[in-house]
mmCIF entry with sequence, helices, sheets and N, C-alpha, C, O atoms, coordinates in Angstrom:
data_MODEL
# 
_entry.id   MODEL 
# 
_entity.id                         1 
_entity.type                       polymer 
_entity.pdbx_number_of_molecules   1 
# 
_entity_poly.entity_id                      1 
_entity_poly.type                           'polypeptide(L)' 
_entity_poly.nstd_linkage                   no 
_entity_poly.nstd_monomer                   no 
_entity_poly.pdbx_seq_one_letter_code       
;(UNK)(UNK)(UNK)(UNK)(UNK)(UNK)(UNK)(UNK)(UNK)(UNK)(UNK)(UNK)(UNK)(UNK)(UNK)(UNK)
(UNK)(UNK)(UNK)(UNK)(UNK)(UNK)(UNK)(UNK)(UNK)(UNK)(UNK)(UNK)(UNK)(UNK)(UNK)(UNK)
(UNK)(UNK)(UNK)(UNK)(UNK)(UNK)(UNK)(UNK)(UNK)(UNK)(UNK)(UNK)(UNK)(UNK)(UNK)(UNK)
(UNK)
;
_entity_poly.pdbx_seq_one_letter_code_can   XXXXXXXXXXXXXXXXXXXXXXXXXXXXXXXXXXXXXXXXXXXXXXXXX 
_entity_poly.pdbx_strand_id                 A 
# 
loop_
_entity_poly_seq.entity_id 
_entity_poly_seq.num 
_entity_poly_seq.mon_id 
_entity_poly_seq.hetero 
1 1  UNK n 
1 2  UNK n 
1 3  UNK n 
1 4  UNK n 
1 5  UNK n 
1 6  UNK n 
1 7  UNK n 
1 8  UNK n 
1 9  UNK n 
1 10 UNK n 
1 11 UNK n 
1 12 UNK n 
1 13 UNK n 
1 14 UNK n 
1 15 UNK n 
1 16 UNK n 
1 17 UNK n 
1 18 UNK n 
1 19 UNK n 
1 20 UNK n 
1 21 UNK n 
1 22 UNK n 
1 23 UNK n 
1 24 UNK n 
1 25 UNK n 
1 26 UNK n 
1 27 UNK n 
1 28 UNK n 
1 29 UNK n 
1 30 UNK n 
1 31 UNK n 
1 32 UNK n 
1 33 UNK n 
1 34 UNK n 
1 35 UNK n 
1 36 UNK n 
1 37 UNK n 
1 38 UNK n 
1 39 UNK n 
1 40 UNK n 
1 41 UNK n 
1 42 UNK n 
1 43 UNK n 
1 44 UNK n 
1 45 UNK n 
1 46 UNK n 
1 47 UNK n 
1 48 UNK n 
1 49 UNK n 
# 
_struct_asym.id          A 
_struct_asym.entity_id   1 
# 
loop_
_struct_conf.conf_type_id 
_struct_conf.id 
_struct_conf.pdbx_PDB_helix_id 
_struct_conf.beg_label_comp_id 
_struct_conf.beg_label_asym_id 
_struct_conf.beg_label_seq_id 
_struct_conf.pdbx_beg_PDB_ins_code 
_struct_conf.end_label_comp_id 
_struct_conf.end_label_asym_id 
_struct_conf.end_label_seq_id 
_struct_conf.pdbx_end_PDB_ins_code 
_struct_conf.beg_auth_comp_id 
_struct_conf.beg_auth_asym_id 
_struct_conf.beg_auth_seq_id 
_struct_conf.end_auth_comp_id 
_struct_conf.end_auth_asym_id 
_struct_conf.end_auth_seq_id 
_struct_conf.pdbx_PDB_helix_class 
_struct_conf.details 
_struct_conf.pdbx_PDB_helix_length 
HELX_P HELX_P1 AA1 UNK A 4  ? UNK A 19 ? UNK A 4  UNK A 19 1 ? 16 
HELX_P HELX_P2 AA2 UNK A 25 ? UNK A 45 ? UNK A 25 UNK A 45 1 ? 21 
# 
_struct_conf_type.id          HELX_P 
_struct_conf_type.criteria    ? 
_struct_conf_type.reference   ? 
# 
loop_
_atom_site.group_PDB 
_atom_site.id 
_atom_site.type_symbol 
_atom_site.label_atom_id 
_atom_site.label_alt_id 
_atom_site.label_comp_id 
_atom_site.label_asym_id 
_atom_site.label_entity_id 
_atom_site.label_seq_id 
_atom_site.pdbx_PDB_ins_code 
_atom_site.Cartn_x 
_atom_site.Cartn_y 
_atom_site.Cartn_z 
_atom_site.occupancy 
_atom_site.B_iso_or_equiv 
_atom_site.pdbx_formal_charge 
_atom_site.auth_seq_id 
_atom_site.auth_comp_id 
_atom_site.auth_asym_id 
_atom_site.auth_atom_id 
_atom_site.pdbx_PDB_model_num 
ATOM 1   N N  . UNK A 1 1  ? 13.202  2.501  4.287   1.00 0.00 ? 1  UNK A N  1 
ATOM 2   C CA . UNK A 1 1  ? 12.580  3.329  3.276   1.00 0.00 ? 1  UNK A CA 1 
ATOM 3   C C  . UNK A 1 1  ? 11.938  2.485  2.173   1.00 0.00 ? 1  UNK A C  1 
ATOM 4   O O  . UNK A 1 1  ? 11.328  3.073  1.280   1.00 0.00 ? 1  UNK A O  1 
ATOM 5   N N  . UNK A 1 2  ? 12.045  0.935  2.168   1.00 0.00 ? 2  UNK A N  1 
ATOM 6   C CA . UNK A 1 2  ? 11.736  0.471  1.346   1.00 0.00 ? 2  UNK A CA 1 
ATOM 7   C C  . UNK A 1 2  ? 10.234  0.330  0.964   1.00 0.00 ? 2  UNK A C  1 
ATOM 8   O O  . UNK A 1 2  ? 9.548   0.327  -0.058  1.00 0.00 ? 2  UNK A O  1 
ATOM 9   N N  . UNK A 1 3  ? 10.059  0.201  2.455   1.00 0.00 ? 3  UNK A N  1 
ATOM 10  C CA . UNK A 1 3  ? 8.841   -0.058 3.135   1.00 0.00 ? 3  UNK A CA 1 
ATOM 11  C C  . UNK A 1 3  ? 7.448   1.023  2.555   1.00 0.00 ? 3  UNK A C  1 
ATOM 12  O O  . UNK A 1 3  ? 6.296   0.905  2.139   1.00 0.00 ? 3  UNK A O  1 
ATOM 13  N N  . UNK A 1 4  ? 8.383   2.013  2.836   1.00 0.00 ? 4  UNK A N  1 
ATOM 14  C CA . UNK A 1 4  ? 7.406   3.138  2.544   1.00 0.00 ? 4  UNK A CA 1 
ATOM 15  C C  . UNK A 1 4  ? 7.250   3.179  0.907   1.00 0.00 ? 4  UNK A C  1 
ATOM 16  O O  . UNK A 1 4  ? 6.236   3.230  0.210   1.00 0.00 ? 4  UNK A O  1 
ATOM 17  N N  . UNK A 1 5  ? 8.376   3.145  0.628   1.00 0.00 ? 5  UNK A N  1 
ATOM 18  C CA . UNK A 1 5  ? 8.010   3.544  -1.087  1.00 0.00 ? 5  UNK A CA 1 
ATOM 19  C C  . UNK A 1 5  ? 7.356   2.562  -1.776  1.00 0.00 ? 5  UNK A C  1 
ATOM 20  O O  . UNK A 1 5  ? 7.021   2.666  -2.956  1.00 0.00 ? 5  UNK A O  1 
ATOM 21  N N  . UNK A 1 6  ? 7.109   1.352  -0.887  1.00 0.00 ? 6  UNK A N  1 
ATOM 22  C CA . UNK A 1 6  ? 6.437   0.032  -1.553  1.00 0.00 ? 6  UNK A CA 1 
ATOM 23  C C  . UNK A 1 6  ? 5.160   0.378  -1.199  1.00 0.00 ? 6  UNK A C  1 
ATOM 24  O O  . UNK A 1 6  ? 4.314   0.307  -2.090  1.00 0.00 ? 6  UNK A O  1 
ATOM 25  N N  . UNK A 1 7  ? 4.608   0.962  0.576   1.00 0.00 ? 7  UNK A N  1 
ATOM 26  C CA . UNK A 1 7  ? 3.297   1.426  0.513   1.00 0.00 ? 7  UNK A CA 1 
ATOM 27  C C  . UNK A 1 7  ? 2.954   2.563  -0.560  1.00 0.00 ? 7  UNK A C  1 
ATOM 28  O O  . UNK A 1 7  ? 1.963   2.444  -1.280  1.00 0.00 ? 7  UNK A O  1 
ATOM 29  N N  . UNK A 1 8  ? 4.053   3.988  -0.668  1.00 0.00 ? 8  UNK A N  1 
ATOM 30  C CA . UNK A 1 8  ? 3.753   4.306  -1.379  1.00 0.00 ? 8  UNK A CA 1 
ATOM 31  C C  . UNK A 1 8  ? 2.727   3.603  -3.283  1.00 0.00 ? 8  UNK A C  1 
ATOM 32  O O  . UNK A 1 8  ? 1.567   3.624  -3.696  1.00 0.00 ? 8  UNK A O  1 
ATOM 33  N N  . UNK A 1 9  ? 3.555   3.296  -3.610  1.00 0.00 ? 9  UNK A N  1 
ATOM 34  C CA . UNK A 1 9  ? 3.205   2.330  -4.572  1.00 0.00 ? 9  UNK A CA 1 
ATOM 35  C C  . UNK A 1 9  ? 2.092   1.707  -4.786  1.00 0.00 ? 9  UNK A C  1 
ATOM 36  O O  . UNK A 1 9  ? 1.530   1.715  -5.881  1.00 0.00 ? 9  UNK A O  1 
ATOM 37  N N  . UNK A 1 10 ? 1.802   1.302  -4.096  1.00 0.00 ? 10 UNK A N  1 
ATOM 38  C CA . UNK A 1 10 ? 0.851   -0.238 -3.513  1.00 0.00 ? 10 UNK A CA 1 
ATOM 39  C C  . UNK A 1 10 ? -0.862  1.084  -3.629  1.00 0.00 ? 10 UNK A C  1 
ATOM 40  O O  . UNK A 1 10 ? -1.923  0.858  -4.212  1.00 0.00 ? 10 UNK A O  1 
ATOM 41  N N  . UNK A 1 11 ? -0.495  2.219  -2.911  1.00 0.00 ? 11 UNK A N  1 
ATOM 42  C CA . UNK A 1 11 ? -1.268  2.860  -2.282  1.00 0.00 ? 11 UNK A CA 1 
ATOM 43  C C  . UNK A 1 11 ? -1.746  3.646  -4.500  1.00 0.00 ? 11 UNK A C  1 
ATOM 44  O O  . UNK A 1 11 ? -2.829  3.480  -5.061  1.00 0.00 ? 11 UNK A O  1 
ATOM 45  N N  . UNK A 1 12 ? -0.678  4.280  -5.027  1.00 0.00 ? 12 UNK A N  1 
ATOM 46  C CA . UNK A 1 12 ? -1.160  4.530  -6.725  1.00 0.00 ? 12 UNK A CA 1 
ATOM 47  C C  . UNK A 1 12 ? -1.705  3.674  -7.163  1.00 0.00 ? 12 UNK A C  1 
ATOM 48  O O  . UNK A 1 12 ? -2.789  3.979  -7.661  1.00 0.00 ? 12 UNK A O  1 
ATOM 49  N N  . UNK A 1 13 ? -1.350  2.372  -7.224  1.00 0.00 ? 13 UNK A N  1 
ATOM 50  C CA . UNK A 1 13 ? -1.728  1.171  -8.003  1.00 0.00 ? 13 UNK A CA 1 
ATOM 51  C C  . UNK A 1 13 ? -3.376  1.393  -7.260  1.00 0.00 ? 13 UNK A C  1 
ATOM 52  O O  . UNK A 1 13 ? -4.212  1.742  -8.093  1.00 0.00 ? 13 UNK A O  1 
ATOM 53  N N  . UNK A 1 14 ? -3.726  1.288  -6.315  1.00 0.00 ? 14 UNK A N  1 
ATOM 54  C CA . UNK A 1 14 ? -4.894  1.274  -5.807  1.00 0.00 ? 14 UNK A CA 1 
ATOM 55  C C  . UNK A 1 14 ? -5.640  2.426  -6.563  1.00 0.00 ? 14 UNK A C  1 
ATOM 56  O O  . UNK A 1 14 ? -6.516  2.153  -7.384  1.00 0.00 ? 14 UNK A O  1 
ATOM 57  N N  . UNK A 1 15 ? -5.291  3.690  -6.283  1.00 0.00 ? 15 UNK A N  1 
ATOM 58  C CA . UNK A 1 15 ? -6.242  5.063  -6.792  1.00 0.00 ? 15 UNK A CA 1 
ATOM 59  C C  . UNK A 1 15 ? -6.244  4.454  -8.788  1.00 0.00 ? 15 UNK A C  1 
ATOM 60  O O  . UNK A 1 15 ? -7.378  4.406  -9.265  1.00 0.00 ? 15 UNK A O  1 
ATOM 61  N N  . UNK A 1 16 ? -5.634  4.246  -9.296  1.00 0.00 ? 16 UNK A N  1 
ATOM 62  C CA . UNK A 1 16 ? -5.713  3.853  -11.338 1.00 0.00 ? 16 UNK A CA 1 
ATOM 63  C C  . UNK A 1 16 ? -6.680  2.713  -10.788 1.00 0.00 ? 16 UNK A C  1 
ATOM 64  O O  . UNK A 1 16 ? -7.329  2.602  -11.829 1.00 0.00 ? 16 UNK A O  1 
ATOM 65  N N  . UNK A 1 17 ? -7.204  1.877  -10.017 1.00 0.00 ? 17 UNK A N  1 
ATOM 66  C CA . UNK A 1 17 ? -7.781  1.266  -10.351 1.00 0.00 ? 17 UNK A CA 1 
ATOM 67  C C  . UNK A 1 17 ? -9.033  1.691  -9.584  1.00 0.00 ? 17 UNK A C  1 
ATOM 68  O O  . UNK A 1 17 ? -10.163 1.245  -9.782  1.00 0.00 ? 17 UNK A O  1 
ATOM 69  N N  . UNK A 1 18 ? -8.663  2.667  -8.628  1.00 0.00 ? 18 UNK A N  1 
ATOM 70  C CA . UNK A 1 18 ? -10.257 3.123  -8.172  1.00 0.00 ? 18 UNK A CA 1 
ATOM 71  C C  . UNK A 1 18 ? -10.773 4.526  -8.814  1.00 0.00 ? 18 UNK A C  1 
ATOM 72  O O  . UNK A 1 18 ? -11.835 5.056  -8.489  1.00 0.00 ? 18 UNK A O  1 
ATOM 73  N N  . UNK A 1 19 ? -10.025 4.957  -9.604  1.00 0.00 ? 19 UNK A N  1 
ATOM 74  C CA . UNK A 1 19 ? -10.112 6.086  -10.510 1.00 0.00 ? 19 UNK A CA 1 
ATOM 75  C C  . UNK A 1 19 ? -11.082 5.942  -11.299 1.00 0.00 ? 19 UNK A C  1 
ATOM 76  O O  . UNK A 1 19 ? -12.026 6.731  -11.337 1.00 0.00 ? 19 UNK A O  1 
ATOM 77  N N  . UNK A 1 20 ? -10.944 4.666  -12.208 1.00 0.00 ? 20 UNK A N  1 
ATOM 78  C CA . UNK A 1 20 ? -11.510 4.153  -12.995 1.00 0.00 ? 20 UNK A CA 1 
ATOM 79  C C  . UNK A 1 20 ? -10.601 3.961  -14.467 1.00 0.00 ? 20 UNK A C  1 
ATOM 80  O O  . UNK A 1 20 ? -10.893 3.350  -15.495 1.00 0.00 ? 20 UNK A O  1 
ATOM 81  N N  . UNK A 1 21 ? -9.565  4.634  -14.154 1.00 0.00 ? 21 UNK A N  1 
ATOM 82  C CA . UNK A 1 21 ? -8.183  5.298  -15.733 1.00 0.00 ? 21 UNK A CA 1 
ATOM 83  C C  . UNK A 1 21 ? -7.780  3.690  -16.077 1.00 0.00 ? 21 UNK A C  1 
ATOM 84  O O  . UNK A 1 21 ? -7.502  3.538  -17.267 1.00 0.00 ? 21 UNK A O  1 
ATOM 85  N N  . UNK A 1 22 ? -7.677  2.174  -15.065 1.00 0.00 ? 22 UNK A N  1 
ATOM 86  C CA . UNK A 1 22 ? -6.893  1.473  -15.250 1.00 0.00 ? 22 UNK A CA 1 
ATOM 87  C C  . UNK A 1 22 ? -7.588  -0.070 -14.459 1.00 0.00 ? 22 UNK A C  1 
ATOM 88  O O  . UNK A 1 22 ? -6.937  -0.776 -13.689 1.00 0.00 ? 22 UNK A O  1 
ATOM 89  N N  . UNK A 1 23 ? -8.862  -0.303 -14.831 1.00 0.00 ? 23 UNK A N  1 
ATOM 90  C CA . UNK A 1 23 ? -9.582  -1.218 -13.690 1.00 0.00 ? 23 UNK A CA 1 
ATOM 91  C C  . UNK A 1 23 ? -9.162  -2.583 -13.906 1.00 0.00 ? 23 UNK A C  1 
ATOM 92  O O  . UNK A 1 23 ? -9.480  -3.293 -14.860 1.00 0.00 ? 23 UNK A O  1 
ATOM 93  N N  . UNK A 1 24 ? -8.440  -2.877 -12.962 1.00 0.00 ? 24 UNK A N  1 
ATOM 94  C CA . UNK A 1 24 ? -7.893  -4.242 -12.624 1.00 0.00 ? 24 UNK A CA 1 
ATOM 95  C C  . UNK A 1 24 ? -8.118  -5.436 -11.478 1.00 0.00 ? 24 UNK A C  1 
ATOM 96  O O  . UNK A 1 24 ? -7.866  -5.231 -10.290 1.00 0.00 ? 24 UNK A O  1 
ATOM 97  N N  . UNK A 1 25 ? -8.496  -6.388 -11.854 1.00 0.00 ? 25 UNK A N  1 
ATOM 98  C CA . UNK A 1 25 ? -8.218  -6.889 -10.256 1.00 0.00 ? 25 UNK A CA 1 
ATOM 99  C C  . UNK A 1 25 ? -6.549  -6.899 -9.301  1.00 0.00 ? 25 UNK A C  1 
ATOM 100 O O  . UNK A 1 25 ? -6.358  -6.471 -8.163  1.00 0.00 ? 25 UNK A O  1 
ATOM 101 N N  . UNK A 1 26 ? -5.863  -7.335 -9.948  1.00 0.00 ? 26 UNK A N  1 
ATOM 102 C CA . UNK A 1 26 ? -4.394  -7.217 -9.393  1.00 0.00 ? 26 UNK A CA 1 
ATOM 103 C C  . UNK A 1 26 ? -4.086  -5.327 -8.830  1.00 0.00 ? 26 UNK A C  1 
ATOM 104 O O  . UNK A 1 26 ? -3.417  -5.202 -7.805  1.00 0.00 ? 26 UNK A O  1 
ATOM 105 N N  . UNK A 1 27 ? -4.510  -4.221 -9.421  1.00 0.00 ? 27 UNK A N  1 
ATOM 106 C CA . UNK A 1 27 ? -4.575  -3.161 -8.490  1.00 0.00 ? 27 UNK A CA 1 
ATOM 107 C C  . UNK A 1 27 ? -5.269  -3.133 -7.858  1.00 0.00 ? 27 UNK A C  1 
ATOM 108 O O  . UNK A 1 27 ? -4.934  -2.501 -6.856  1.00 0.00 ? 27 UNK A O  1 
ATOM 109 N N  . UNK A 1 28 ? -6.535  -3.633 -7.817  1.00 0.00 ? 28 UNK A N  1 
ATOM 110 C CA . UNK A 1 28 ? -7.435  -3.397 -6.798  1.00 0.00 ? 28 UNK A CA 1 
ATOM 111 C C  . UNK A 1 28 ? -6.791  -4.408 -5.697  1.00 0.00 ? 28 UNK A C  1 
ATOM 112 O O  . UNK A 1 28 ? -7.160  -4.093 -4.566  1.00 0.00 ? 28 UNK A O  1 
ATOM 113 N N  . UNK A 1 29 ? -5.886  -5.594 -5.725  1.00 0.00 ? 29 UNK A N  1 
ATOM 114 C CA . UNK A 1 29 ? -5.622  -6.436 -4.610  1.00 0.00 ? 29 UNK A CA 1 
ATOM 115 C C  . UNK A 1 29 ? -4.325  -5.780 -3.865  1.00 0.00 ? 29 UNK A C  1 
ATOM 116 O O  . UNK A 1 29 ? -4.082  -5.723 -2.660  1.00 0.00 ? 29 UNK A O  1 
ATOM 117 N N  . UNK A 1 30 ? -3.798  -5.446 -4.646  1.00 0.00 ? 30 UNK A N  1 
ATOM 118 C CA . UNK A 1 30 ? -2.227  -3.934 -4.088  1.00 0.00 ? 30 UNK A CA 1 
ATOM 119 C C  . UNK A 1 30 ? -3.067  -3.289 -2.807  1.00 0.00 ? 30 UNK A C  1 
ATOM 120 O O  . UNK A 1 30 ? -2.759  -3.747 -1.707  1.00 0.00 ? 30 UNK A O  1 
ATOM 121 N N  . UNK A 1 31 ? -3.667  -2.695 -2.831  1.00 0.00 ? 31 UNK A N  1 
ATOM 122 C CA . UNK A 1 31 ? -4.577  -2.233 -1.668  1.00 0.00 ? 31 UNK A CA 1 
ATOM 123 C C  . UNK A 1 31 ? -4.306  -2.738 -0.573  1.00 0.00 ? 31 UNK A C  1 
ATOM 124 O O  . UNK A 1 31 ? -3.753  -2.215 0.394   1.00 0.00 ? 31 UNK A O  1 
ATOM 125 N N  . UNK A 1 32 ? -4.787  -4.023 -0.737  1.00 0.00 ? 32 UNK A N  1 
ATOM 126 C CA . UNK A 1 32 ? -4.764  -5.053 0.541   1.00 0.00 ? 32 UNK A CA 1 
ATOM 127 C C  . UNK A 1 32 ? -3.638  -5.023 1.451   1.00 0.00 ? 32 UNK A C  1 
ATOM 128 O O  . UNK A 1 32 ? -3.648  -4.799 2.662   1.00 0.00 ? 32 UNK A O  1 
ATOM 129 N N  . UNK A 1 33 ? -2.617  -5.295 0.646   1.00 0.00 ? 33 UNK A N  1 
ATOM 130 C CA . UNK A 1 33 ? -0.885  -5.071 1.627   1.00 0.00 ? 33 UNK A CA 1 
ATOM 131 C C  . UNK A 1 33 ? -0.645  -3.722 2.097   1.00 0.00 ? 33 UNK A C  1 
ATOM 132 O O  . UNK A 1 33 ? 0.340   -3.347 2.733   1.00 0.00 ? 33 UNK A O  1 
ATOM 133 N N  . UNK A 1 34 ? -1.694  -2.986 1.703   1.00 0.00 ? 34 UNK A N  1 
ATOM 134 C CA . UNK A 1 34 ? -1.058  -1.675 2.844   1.00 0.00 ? 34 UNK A CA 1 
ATOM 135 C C  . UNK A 1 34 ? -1.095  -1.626 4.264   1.00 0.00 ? 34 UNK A C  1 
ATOM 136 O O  . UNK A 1 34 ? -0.160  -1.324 5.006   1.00 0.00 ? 34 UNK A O  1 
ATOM 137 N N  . UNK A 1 35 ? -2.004  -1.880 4.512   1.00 0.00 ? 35 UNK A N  1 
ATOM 138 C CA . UNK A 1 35 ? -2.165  -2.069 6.242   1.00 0.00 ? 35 UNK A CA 1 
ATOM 139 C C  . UNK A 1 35 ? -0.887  -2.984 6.835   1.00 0.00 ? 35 UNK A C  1 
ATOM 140 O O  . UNK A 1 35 ? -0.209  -2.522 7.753   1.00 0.00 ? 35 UNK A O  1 
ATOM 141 N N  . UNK A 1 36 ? -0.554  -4.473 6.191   1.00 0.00 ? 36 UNK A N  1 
ATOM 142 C CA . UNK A 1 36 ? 0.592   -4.871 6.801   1.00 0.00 ? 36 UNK A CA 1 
ATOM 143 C C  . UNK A 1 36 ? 2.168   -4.179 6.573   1.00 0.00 ? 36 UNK A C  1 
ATOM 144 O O  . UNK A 1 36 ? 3.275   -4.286 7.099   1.00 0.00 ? 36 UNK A O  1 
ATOM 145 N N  . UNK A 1 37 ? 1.606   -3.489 5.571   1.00 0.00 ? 37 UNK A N  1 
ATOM 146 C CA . UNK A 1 37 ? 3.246   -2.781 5.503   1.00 0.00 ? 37 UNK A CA 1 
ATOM 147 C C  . UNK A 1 37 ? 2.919   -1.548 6.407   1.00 0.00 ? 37 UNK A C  1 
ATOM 148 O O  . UNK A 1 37 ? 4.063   -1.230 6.733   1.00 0.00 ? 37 UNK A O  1 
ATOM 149 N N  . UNK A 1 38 ? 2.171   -0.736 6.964   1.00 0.00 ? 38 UNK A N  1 
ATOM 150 C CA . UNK A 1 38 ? 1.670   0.150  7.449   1.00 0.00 ? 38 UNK A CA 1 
ATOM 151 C C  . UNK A 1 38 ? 2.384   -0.068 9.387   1.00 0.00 ? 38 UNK A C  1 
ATOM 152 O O  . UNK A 1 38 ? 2.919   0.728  10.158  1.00 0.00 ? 38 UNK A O  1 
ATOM 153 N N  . UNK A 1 39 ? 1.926   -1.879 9.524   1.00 0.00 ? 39 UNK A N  1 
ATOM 154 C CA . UNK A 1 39 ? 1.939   -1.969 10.627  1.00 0.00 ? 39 UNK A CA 1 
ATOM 155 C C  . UNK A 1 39 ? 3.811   -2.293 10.802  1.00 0.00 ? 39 UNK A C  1 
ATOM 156 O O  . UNK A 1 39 ? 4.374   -1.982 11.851  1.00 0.00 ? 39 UNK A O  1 
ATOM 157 N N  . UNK A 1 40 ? 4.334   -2.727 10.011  1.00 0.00 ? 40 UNK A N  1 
ATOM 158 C CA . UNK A 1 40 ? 5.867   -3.186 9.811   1.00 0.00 ? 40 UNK A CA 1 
ATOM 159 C C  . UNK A 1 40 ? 6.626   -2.395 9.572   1.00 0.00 ? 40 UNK A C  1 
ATOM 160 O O  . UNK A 1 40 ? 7.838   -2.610 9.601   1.00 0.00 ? 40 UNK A O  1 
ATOM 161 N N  . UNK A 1 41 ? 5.946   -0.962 9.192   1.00 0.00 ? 41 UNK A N  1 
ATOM 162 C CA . UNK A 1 41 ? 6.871   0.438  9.465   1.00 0.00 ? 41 UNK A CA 1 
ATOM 163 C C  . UNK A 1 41 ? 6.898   0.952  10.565  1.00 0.00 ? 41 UNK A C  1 
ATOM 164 O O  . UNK A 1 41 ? 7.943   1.466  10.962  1.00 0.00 ? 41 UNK A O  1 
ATOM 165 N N  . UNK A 1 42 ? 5.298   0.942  11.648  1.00 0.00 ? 42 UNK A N  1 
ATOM 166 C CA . UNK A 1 42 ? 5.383   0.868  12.923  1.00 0.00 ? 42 UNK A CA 1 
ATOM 167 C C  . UNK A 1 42 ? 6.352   0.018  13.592  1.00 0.00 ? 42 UNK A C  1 
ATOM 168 O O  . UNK A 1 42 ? 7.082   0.532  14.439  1.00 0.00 ? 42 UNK A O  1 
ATOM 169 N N  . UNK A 1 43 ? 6.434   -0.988 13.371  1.00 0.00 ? 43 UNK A N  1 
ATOM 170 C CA . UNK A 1 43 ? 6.865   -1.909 14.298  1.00 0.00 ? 43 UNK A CA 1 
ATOM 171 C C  . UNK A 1 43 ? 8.661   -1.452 14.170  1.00 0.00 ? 43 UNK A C  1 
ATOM 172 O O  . UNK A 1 43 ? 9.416   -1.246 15.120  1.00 0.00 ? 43 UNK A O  1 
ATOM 173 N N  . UNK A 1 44 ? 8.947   -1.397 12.917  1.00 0.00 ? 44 UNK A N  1 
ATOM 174 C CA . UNK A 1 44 ? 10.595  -0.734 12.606  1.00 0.00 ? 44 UNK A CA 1 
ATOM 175 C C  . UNK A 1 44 ? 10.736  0.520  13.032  1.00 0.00 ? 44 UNK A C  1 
ATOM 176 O O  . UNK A 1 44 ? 11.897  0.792  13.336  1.00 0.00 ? 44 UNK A O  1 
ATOM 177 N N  . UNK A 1 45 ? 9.966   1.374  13.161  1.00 0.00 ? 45 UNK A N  1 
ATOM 178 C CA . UNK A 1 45 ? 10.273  2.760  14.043  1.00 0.00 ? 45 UNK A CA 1 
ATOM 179 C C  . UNK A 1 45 ? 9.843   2.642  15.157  1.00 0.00 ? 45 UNK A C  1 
ATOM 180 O O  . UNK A 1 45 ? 9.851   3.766  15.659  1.00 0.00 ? 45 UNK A O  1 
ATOM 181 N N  . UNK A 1 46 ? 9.374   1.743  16.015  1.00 0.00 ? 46 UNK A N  1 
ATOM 182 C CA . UNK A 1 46 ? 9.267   1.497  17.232  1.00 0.00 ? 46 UNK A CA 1 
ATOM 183 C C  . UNK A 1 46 ? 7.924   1.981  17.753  1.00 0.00 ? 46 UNK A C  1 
ATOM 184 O O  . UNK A 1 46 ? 7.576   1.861  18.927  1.00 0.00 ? 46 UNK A O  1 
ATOM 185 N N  . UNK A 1 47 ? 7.125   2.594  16.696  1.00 0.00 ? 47 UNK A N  1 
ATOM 186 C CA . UNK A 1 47 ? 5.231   3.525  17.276  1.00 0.00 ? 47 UNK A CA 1 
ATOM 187 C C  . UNK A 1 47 ? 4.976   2.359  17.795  1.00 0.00 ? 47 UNK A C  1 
ATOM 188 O O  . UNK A 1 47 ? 4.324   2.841  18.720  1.00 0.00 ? 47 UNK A O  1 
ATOM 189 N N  . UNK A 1 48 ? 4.922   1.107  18.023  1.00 0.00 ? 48 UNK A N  1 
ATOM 190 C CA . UNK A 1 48 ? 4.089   0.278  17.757  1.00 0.00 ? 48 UNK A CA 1 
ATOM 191 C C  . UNK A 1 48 ? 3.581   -0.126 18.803  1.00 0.00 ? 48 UNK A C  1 
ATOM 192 O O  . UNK A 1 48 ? 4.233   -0.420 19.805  1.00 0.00 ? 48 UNK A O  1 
ATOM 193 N N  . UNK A 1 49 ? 1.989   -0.210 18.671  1.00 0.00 ? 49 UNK A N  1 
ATOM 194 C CA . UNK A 1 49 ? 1.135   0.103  19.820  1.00 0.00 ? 49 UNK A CA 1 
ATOM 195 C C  . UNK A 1 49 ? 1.443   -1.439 21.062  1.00 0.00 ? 49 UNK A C  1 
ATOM 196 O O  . UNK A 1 49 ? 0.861   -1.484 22.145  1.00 0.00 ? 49 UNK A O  1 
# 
């Protein structure tokens, strides 16, 4: 669950800085780690292609 609530996270930090409410580079780089945490929740519940 960690996993998720960190994509969770990762995934807000992204929208305040694509909102425009909070423009950062460090939220805009949060973004980036979603896909590998995306694929490492696959891979821990077993989807994984």
């Amino acid at each position: 669950m960690a996993l998720v609530r960190w994509a969770v996270i990762a995934l807000q930090q992204a929208e305040r800085h694509n909102s425009g409410a909070e423009p950062s580079l460090e939220l805009a780089l949060t973004a980036h780690v979603v896909p590998e945490l995306e694929a490492e929740i696959l891979i821990m519940t077993g989807d994984n292609p």
